[in-house]
C-alpha positions in Angstrom: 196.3 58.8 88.6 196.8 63.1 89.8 198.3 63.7 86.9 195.4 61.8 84.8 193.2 64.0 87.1 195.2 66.9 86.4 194.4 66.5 82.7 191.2 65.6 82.9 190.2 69.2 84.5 191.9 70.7 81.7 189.9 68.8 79.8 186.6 69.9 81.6 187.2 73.6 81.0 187.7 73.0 76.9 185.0 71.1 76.6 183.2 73.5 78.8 184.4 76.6 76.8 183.2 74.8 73.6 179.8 73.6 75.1 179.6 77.4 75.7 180.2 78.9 72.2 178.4 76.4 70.4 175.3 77.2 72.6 175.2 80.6 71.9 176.0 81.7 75.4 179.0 83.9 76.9 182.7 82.7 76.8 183.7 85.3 79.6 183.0 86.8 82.5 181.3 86.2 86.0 179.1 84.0 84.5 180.8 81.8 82.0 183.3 81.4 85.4 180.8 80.2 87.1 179.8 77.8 84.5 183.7 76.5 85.1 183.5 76.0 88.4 180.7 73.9 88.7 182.0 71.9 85.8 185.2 71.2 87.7 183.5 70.3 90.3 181.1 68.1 88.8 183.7 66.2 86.7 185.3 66.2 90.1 182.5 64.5 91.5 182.2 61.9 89.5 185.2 60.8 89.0 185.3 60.5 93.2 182.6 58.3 93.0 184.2 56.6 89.7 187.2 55.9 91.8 185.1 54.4 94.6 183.5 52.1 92.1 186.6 50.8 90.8 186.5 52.9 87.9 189.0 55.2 86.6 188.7 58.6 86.8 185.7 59.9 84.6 186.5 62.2 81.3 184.0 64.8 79.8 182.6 63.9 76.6 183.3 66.1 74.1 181.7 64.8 70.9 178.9 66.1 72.7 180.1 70.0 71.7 180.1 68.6 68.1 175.9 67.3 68.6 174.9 70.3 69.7 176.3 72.5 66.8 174.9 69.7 64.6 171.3 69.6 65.9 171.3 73.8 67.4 169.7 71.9 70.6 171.4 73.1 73.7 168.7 73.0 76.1 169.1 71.5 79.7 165.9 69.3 79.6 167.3 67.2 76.8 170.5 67.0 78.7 168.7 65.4 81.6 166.8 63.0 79.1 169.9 61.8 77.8 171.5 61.3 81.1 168.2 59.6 81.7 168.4 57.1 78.6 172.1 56.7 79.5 171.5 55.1 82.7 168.4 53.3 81.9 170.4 51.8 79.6 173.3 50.4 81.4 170.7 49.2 84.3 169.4 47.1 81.2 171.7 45.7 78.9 168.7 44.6 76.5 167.7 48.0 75.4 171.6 49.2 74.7 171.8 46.1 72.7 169.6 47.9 70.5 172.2 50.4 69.4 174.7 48.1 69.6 172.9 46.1 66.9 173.7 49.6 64.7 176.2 48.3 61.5 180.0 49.5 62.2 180.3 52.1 59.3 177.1 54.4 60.9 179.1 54.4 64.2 182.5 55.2 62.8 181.1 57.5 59.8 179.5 59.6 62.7 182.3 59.8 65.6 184.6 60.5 63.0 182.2 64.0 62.4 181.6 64.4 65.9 185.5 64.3 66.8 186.0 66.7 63.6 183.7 69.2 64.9 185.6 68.4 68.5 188.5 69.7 66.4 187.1 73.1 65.2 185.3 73.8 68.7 189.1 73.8 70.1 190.2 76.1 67.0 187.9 78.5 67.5 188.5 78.4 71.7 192.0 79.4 69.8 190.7 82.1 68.2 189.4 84.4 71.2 193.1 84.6 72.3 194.8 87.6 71.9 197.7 85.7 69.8 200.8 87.5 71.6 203.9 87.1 71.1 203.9 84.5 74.3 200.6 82.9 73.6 201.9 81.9 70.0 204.9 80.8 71.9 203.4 78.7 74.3 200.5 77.3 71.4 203.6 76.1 69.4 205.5 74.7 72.4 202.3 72.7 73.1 201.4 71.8 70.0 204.9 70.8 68.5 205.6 68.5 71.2 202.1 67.0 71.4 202.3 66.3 67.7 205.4 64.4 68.1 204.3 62.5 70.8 201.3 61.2 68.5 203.3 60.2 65.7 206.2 58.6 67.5 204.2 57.4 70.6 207.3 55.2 71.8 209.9 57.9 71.9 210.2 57.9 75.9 210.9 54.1 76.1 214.4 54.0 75.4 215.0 56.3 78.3 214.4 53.7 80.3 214.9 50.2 78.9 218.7 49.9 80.5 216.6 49.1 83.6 216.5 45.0 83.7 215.2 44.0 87.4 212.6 42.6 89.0 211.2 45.1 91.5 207.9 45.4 91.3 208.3 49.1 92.2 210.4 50.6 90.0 208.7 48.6 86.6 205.6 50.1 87.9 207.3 53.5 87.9 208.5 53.2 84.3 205.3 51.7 83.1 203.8 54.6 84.6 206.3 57.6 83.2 205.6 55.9 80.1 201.9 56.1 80.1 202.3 60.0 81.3 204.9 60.9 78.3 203.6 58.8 75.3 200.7 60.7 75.3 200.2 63.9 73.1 197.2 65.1 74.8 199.1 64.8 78.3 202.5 66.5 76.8 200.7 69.4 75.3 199.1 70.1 78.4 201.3 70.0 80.6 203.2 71.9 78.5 201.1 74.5 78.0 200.6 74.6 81.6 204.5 75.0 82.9 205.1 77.7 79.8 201.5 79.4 81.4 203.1 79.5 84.9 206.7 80.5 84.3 207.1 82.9 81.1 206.5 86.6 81.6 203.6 88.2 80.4 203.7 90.9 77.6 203.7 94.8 78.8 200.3 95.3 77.2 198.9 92.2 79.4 200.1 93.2 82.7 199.0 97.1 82.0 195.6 95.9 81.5 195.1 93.4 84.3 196.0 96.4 86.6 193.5 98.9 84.9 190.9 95.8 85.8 192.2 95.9 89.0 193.5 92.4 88.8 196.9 91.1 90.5 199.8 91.3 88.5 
C-alpha cells in the first residue's frame, strides 16, 4: 500500500503538469509549484479518507488532461460542476444509470482518445527536458524496463514459485512483490526515481543550479 501511495503522487504531479500545459498556464516556477503542492496534498487527502472508507488509495484521473485539450475548457467553475454531477450521481444510482445505459462502442471509442491524448500530454511533459546525456539515460532505463514489464507481465513469478508452504505470511509477501513488479507503470517509476536519486548530474546542471543559488 506505500509503495501504491508512492506511485500514485508521481502520478499526481504528471497529471498535474499536463492539466497545466493543456490549460494554457505555466509549467514552472513559484507558481506552477505551488499548483504541485496542493495537488499532492489533495490527492493525499483523499486517498486518507479513501482508506478510512475501505477504499483503496484514490488515483488522479488523467483522461481528464485529454477533455480539456479536446473541449479548450479549463475553467474551475466547471470543475466544481463536474465534481458536483459526480457525486450527485453516486448518491443516486438512477441518474448514473443514465450513462450507463450509453452502448459499449461510444464508451470504448472515446477512452480509447482520451487515454491517447493521456499519451501525448506525457510526451510533450518529455519535451521540456533538457534531454542530457543522464536524462536520456534515465528515460530509457525507465522506459525499457516498464515496456517489458507490460508485455511479459509474469516475468517476476518464477522468482518465487520454489516457495510451496502454507504461511499465510510469506504467500502474502509474494502475492504482494508480485503485484509491485508486474507492473510497468510501477517499474518505470521507481526506476526513474532510484536513477533520479543516485546518478551524477551533468557539469552544465550543477553550474546552473549554483548561479540560481540552488543546493548542489
Amino acid at each position: 500500500m506505500l509503495v501504491i501511495y508512492m506511485l500514485i503522487a508521481v502520478e499526481s504531479i504528471g497529471t498535474i503538469t499536463a492539466c497545466c500545459d493543456v490549460s494554457g498556464v505555466e509549467v514552472s516556477g513559484p507558481v506552477f509549484e505551488t499548483r504541485i503542492q496542493g495537488g499532492v496534498l489533495a490527492d493525499g487527502l483523499n486517498s486518507l479518507f479513501a482508506g478510512l472508507l475501505t477504499n483503496p488509495p484514490m488515483s488522479t484521473f488523467a483522461q481528464n488532461n485529454g477533455i480539456v485539450a479536446l473541449t479548450r475548457c479549463a475553467n474551475l467553475t466547471t470543475g466544481y460542476a463536474c465534481c458536483l454531477f459526480l457525486i450527485i450521481m453516486g448518491v443516486f444510482s438512477k441518474l448514473a444509470s443514465v450513462f450507463l445505459a450509453i452502448p459499449e462502442s461510444v464508451l470504448g471509442g472515446m477512452t480509447t482518445f482520451l487515454f491517447a491524448n493521456v499519451l501525448v500530454s506525457g510526451i510533450r511533459i518529455l519535451s521540456y527536458l533538457k534531454w542530457t546525456r543522464r536524462d536520456r539515460f534515465i528515460a530509457a532505463a525507465a522506459m525499457t524496463l516498464g515496456m517489458g514489464t507490460t508485455i511479459k507481465e509474469d516475468w517476476f513469478s518464477y522468482a518465487l514459485s520454489s516457495y510451496k508452504g502454507s504461511n499465510t505470511t510469506v504467500n502474502g509477501l509474494i502475492i504482494s512483490a508480485e503485484m509491485i513488479v508486474n507492473s510497468g507503470f510501477t517499474i518505470a517509476s521507481i526506476i526513474a526515481i532510484i536513477l533520479n536519486l543516485v546518478m551524477p548530474k551533468e557539469a552544465e546542471d550543477l553550474e546552473e543550479e549554483e548561479n540560481n543559488g540552488h543546493p548542489v
